[in-house]
DSSP file (Angstrom, degrees, kcal/mol; ACC not computed):
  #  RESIDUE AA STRUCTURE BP1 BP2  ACC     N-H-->O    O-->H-N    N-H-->O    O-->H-N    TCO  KAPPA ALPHA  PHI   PSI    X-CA   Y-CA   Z-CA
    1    1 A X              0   0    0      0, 0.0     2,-0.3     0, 0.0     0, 0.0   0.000 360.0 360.0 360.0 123.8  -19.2    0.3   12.7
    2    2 A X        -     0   0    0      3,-0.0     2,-0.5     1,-0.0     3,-0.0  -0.620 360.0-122.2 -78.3 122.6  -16.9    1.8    9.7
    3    3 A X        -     0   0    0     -2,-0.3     3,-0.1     1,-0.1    -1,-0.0  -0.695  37.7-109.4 -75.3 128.9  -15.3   -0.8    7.2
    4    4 A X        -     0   0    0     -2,-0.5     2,-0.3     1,-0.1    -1,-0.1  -0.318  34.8-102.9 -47.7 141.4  -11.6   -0.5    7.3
    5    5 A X        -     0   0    0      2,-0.0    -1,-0.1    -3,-0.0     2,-0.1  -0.538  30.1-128.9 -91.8 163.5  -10.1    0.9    4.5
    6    6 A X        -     0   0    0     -2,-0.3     2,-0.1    -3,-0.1    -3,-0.0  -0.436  11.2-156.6 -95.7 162.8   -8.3   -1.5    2.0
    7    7 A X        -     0   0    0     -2,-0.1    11,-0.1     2,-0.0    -1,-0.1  -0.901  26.9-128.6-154.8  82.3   -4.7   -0.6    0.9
    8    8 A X        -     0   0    0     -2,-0.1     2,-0.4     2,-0.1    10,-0.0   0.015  22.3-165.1 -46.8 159.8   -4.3   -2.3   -2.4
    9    9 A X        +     0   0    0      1,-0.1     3,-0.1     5,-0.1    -3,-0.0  -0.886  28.2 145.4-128.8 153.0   -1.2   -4.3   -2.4
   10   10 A X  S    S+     0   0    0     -2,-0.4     2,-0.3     1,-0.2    -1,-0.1   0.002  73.0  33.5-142.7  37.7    0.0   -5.6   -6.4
   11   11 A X  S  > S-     0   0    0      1,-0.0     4,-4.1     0, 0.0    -1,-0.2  -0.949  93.3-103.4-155.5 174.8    3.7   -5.5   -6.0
   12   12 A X  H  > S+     0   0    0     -2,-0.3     4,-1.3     1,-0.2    38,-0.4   0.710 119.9  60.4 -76.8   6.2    6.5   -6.3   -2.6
   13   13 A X  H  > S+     0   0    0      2,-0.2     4,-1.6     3,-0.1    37,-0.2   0.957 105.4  42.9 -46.8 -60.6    6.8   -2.1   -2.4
   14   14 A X  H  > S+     0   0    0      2,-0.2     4,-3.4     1,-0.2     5,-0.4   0.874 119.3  44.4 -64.8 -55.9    3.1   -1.8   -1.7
   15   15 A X  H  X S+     0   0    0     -4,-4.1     4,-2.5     2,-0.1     3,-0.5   0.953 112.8  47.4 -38.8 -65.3    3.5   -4.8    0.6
   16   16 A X  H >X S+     0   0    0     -4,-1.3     3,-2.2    31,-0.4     4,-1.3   0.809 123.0  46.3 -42.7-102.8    6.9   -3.4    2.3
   17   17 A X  H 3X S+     0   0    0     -4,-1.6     4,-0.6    31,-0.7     5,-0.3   0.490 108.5  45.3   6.6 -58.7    4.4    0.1    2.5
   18   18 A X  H 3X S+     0   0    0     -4,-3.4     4,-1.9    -3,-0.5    -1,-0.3   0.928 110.8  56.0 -81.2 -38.7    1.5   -0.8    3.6
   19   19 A X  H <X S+     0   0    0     -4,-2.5     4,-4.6    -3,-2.2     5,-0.4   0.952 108.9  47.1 -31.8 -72.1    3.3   -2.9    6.5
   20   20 A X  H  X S+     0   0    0     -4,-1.3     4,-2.8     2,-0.2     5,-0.3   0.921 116.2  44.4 -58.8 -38.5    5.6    0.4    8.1
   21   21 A X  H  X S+     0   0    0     -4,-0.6     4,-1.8     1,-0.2     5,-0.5   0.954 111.7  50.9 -90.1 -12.6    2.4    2.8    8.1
   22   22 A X  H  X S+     0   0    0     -4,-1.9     4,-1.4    -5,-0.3    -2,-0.2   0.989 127.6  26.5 -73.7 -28.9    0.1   -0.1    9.7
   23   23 A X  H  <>S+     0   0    0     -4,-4.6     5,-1.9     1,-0.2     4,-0.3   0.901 116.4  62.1 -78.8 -18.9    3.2   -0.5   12.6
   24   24 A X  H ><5S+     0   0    0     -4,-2.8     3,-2.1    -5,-0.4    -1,-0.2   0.934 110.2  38.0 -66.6 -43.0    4.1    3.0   12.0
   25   25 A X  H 3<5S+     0   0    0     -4,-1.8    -1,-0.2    -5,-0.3    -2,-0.1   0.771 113.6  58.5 -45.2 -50.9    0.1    4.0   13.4
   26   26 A X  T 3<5S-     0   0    0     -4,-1.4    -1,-0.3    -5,-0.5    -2,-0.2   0.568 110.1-127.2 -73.9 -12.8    0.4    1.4   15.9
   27   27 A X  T < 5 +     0   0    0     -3,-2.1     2,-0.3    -4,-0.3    -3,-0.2   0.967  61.8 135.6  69.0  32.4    3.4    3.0   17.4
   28   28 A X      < -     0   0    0     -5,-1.9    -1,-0.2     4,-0.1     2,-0.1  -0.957  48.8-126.4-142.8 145.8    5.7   -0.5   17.2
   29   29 A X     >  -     0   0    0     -2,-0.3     4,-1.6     1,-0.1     5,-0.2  -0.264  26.1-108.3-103.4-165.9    9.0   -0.6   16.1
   30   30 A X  H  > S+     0   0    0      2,-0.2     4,-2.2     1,-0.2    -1,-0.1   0.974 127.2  45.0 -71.1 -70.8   10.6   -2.7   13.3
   31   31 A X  H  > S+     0   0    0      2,-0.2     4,-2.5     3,-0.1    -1,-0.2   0.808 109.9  52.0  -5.0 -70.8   12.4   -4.7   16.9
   32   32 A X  H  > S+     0   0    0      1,-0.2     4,-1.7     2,-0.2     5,-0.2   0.982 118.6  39.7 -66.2 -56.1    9.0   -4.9   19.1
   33   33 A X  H  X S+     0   0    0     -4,-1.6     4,-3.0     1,-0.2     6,-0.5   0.783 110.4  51.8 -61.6 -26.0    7.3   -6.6   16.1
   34   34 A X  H  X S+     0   0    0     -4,-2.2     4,-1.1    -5,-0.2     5,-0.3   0.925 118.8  42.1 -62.4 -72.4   10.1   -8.8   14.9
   35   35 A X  H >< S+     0   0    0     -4,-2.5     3,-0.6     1,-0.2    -2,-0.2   0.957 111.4  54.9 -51.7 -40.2   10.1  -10.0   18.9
   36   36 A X  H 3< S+     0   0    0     -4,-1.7    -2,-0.2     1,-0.2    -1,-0.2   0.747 122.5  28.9 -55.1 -39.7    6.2  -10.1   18.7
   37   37 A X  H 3< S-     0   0    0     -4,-3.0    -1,-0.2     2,-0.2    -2,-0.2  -0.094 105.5-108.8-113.2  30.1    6.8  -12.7   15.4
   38   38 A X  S << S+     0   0    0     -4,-1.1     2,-0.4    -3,-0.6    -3,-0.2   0.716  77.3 145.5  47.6   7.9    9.7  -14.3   16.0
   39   39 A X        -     0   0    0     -6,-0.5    -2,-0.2    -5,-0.3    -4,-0.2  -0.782  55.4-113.6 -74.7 112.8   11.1  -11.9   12.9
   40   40 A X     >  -     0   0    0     -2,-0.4     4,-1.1     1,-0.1    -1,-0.1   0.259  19.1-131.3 -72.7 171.0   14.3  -10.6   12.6
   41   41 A X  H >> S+     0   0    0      2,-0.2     3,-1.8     1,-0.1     4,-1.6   0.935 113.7  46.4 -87.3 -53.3   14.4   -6.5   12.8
   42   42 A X  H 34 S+     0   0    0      1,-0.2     4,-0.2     2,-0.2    -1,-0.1   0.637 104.5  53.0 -61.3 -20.8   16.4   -6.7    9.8
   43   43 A X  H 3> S+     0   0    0      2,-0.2     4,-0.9     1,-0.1    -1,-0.2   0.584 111.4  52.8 -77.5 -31.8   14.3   -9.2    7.8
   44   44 A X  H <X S+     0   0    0     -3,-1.8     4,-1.5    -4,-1.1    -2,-0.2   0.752 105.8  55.4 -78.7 -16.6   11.1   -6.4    8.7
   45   45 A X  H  X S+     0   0    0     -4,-1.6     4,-0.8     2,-0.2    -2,-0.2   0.672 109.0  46.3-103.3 -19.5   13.3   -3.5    7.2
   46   46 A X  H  4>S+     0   0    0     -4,-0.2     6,-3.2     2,-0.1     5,-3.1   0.732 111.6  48.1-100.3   7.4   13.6   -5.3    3.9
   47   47 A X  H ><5S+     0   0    0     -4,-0.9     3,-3.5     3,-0.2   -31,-0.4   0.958 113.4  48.6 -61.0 -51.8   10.2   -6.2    3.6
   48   48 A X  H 3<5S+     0   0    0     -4,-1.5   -31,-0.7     1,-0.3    -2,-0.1   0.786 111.2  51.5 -52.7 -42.7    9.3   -2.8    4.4
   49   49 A X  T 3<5S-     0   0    0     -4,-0.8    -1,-0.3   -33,-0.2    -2,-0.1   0.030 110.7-122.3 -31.3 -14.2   11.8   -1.7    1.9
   50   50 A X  T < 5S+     0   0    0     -3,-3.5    -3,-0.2   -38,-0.4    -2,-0.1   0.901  78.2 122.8  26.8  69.3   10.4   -3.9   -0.7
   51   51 A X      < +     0   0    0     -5,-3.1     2,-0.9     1,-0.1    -4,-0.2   0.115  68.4  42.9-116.8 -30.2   13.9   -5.7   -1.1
   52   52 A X        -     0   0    0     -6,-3.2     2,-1.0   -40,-0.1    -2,-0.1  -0.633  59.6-136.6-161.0 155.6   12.4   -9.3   -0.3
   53   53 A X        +     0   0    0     -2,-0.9     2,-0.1    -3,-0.1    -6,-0.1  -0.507  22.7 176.4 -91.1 110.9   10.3  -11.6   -0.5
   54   54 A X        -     0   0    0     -2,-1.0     5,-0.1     1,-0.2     4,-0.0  -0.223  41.0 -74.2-100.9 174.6    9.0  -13.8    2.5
   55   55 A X    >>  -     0   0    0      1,-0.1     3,-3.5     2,-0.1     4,-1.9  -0.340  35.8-110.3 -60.5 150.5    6.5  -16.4    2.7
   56   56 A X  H 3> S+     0   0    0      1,-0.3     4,-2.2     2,-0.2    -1,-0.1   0.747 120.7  47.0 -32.8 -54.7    2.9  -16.1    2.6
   57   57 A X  H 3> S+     0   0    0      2,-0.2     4,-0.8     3,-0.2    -1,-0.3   0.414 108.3  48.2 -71.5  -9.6    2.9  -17.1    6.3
   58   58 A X  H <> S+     0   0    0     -3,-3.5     4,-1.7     3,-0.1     5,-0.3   0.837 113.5  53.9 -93.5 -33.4    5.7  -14.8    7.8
   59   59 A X  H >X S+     0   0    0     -4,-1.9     3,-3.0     2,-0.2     4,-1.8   0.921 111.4  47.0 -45.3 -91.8    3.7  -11.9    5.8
   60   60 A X  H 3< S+     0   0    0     -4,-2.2     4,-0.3     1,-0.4    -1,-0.2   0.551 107.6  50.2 -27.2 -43.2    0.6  -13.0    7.7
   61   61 A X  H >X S+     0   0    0     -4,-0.8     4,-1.5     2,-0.2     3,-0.9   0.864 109.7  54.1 -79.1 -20.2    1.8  -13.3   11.2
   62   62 A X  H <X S+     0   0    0     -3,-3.0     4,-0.8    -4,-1.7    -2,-0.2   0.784 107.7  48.5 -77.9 -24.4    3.3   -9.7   10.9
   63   63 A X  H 3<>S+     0   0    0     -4,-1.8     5,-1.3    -5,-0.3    -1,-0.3   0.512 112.8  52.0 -98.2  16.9   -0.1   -8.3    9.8
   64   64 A X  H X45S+     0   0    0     -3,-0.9     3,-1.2    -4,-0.3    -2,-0.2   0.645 104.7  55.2 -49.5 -50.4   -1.7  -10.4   13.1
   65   65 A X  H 3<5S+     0   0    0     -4,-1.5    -2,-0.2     1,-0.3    -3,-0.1   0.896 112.4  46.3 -79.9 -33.0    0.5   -8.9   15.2
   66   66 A X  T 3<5S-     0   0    0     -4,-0.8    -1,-0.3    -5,-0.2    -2,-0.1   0.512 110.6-105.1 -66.4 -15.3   -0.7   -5.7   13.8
   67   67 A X  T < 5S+     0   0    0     -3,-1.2    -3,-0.2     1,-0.2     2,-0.1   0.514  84.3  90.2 115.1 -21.7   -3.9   -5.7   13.9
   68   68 A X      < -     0   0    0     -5,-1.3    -1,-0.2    -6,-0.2     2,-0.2  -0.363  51.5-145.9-137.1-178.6   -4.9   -6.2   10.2
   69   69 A X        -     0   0    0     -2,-0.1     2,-0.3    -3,-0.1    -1,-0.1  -0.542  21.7-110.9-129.7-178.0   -5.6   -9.3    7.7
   70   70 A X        +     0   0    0     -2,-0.2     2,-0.3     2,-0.0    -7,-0.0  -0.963  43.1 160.5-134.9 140.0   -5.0  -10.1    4.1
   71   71 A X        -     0   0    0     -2,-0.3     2,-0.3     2,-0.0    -2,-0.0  -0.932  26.2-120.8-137.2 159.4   -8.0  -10.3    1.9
   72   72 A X        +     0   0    0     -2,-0.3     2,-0.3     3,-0.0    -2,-0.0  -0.785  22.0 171.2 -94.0 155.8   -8.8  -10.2   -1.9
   73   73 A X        -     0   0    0     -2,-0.3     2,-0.5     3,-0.0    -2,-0.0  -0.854  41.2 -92.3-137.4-179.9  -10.8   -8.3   -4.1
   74   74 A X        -     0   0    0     -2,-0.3     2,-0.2     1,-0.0    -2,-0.0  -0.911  51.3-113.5 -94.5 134.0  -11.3   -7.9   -7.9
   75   75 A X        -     0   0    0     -2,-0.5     2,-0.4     1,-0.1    -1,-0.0  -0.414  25.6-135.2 -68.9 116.3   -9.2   -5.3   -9.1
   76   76 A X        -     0   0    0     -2,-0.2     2,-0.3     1,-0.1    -1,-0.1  -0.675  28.5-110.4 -99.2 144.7  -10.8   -2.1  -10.5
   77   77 A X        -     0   0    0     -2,-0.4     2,-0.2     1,-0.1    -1,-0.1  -0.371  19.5-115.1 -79.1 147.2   -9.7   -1.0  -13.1
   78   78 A X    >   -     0   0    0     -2,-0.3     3,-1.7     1,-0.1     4,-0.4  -0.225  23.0-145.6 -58.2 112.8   -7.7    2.3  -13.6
   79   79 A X  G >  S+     0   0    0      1,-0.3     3,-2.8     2,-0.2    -1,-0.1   0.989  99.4  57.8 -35.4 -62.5   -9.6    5.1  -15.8
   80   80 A X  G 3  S+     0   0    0      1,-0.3    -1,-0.3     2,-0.1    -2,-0.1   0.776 102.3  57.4 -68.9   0.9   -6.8    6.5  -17.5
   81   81 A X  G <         0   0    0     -3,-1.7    -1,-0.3     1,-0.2    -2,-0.2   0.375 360.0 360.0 -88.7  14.1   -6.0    2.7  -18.9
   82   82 A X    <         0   0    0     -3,-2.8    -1,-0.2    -4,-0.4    -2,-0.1   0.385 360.0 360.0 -55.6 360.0   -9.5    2.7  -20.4
């Protein structure tokens, strides 16, 4: 078994980002998931977009419906800020 790989998140860009390639992979469009999570299509294209921000819980059922979780880690730090 292979650990998925993480797709650090720190800002709503990264969120918006990381959202679109996990439905983009999956083959689901902004529509089937929005119908899949009771989410508007338009409300998934400005997350994706990093233009807003939703709650902790509408983020979480759109990465269910996908396939994926949200977890934390401790953040390593970047070299070149050394």
């Amino acid at each position: 078994m292979t650990k998925a790989s993480a797709d650090p998140i720190r800002s709503l860009r990264q969120a918006g980002a990381v959202l679109k390639a996990r439905r983009a992979s999956r083959k689901i469009s902004q529509k089937q998931l929005g119908e899949m999570t009771g989410t508007a299509q338009s409300t998934i294209s400005d997350i994706e977009n990093g233009v807003v921000s939703v709650s902790l819980d509408v983020y979480l059922r759109l990465l269910e419906a996908l396939g994926a979780e949200l977890s934390a880690t401790d953040r390593i730090a970047d070299p070149v800020q050394r």
